[in-house]
N, C-alpha and C positions, 0 to 999 in steps of 0.2 A: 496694594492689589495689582498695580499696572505690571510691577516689578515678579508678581505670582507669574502673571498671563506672559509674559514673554521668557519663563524659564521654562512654562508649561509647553510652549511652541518648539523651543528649543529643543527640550527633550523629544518629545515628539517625533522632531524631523532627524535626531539622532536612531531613533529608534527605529524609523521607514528607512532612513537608507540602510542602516544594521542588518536589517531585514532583505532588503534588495540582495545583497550578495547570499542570501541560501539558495541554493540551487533546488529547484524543483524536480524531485527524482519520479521518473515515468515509472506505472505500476501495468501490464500489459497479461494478457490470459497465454498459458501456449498454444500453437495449433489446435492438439488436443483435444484440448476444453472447448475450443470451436468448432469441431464437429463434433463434440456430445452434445449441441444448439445451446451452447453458457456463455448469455453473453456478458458484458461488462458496465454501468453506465456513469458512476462515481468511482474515485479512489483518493485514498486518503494519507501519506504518511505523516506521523508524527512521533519524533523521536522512534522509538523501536517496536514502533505500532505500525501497521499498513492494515485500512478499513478499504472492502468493496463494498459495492452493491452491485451484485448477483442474480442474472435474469434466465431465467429455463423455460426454453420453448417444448423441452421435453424432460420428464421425471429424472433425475441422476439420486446417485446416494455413493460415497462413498468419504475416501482421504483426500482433502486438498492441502497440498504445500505451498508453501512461499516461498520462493527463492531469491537469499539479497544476492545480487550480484556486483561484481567488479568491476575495473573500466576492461579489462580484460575476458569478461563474462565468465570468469570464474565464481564457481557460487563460492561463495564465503558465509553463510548462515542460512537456516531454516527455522520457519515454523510451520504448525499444521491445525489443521480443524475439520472435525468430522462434519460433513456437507448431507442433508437431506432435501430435497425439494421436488417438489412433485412436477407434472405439467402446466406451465404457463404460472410459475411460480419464484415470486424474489425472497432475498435477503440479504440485509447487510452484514458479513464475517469480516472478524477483526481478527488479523494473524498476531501475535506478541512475541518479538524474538525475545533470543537470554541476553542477559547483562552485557554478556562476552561481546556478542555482536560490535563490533568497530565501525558506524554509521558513516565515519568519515569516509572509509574506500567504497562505499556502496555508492551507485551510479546509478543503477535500477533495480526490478524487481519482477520476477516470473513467476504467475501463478499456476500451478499445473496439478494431474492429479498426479496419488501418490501410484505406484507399476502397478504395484499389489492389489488395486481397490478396482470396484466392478468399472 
Protein backbone atom coordinates (compact mmCIF):
# COMPACT_ATOMS: atom_id res chain seq x y z
CA UNK A 1 0.00 0.00 0.00
CA UNK A 2 2.94 2.53 1.10
CA UNK A 3 4.49 1.46 -2.35
CA UNK A 4 0.53 2.57 -4.02
CA UNK A 5 0.78 6.17 -2.25
CA UNK A 6 4.24 7.15 -3.47
CA UNK A 7 3.65 6.03 -7.30
CA UNK A 8 0.20 7.89 -6.62
CA UNK A 9 2.35 11.13 -5.61
CA UNK A 10 4.58 10.64 -8.26
CA UNK A 11 2.18 10.62 -10.91
CA UNK A 12 0.54 13.34 -9.65
CA UNK A 13 3.36 15.78 -9.46
CA UNK A 14 4.22 14.50 -13.25
CA UNK A 15 1.09 15.42 -14.14
CA UNK A 16 1.06 19.29 -12.46
CA UNK A 17 4.17 20.08 -13.91
CA UNK A 18 2.76 18.60 -17.49
CA UNK A 19 0.20 20.90 -17.00
CA UNK A 20 2.37 23.89 -16.03
CA UNK A 21 3.87 24.33 -19.41
CA UNK A 22 0.19 24.78 -21.39
CA UNK A 23 0.01 28.21 -21.84
CA UNK A 24 -3.21 29.91 -21.10
CA UNK A 25 -4.56 31.42 -24.22
CA UNK A 26 -6.44 35.02 -23.45
CA UNK A 27 -10.10 35.10 -25.03
CA UNK A 28 -11.03 39.10 -25.22
CA UNK A 29 -14.50 40.84 -26.86
CA UNK A 30 -13.55 43.54 -29.78
CA UNK A 31 -14.06 47.06 -29.42
CA UNK A 32 -17.20 46.53 -31.10
CA UNK A 33 -19.05 44.36 -28.87
CA UNK A 34 -18.01 47.07 -26.24
CA UNK A 35 -20.07 49.56 -27.36
CA UNK A 36 -23.03 47.47 -28.15
CA UNK A 37 -22.71 47.34 -23.81
CA UNK A 38 -21.45 43.13 -24.17
CA UNK A 39 -19.56 42.74 -21.74
CA UNK A 40 -17.40 39.57 -20.73
CA UNK A 41 -16.81 37.89 -17.22
CA UNK A 42 -15.59 34.00 -17.70
CA UNK A 43 -13.78 32.47 -20.51
CA UNK A 44 -12.97 29.23 -21.13
CA UNK A 45 -10.64 27.28 -23.77
CA UNK A 46 -10.59 23.80 -23.99
CA UNK A 47 -9.14 21.93 -26.69
CA UNK A 48 -11.28 23.60 -29.83
CA UNK A 49 -13.90 24.88 -27.56
CA UNK A 50 -13.79 28.53 -26.27
CA UNK A 51 -16.94 28.98 -23.58
CA UNK A 52 -17.93 32.86 -22.47
CA UNK A 53 -20.17 34.11 -20.23
CA UNK A 54 -21.88 37.04 -21.95
CA UNK A 55 -23.50 40.10 -20.11
CA UNK A 56 -25.82 42.76 -21.94
CA UNK A 57 -26.51 45.98 -20.51
CA UNK A 58 -28.59 46.37 -23.49
CA UNK A 59 -30.82 43.95 -25.95
CA UNK A 60 -28.37 42.67 -28.96
CA UNK A 61 -29.38 39.81 -31.46
CA UNK A 62 -27.49 38.88 -34.05
CA UNK A 63 -23.82 36.52 -35.46
CA UNK A 64 -21.03 36.28 -33.09
CA UNK A 65 -17.66 34.96 -34.35
CA UNK A 66 -14.66 33.78 -32.85
CA UNK A 67 -11.53 34.29 -34.03
CA UNK A 68 -8.46 31.89 -33.24
CA UNK A 69 -5.61 33.97 -33.83
CA UNK A 70 -1.79 33.74 -34.49
CA UNK A 71 1.16 35.03 -32.68
CA UNK A 72 1.13 37.33 -35.77
CA UNK A 73 -2.84 38.13 -35.23
CA UNK A 74 -3.61 36.45 -38.16
CA UNK A 75 -6.86 34.73 -37.93
CA UNK A 76 -6.32 31.30 -38.57
CA UNK A 77 -9.90 29.70 -37.79
CA UNK A 78 -13.58 30.57 -37.05
CA UNK A 79 -16.49 29.75 -35.35
CA UNK A 80 -19.89 31.32 -34.75
CA UNK A 81 -23.16 31.25 -32.85
CA UNK A 82 -26.28 33.08 -33.18
CA UNK A 83 -26.43 35.50 -29.97
CA UNK A 84 -30.10 36.73 -28.59
CA UNK A 85 -30.21 38.53 -25.35
CA UNK A 86 -32.32 40.96 -24.40
CA UNK A 87 -31.55 44.05 -21.58
CA UNK A 88 -29.56 43.31 -18.62
CA UNK A 89 -29.25 39.85 -19.84
CA UNK A 90 -26.46 36.74 -19.75
CA UNK A 91 -25.35 33.67 -21.26
CA UNK A 92 -22.88 31.30 -21.47
CA UNK A 93 -21.89 30.56 -25.58
CA UNK A 94 -19.66 27.97 -26.54
CA UNK A 95 -17.82 28.55 -30.01
CA UNK A 96 -16.59 24.82 -31.52
CA UNK A 97 -14.06 25.15 -34.09
CA UNK A 98 -13.42 22.33 -36.97
CA UNK A 99 -11.04 19.58 -36.59
CA UNK A 100 -8.71 21.59 -39.01
CA UNK A 101 -8.12 24.13 -36.60
CA UNK A 102 -4.12 23.76 -35.53
CA UNK A 103 -4.49 24.92 -31.66
CA UNK A 104 -0.78 24.74 -31.55
CA UNK A 105 -0.26 28.30 -33.56
CA UNK A 106 -3.13 29.87 -31.75
CA UNK A 107 -2.05 32.58 -29.09
CA UNK A 108 -5.49 34.17 -28.64
CA UNK A 109 -8.86 34.63 -29.36
CA UNK A 110 -11.37 37.69 -30.65
CA UNK A 111 -14.81 37.54 -30.08
CA UNK A 112 -16.61 40.05 -32.48
CA UNK A 113 -19.76 40.34 -34.24
CA UNK A 114 -20.28 39.02 -37.54
CA UNK A 115 -20.29 42.74 -40.54
CA UNK A 116 -23.53 41.49 -41.64
CA UNK A 117 -25.50 41.12 -38.40
CA UNK A 118 -27.56 44.11 -36.67
Amino acid sequence: MEILKKYSVLVLLVLGIASCGEKEKPVALSPELTAKKLSMTVSKVLDKDVSVYLISEEAIEGELIAKALNQASQEIGRASQIITLGADDAKMITFKFDAELDVENVVKYLIDMKKDSS
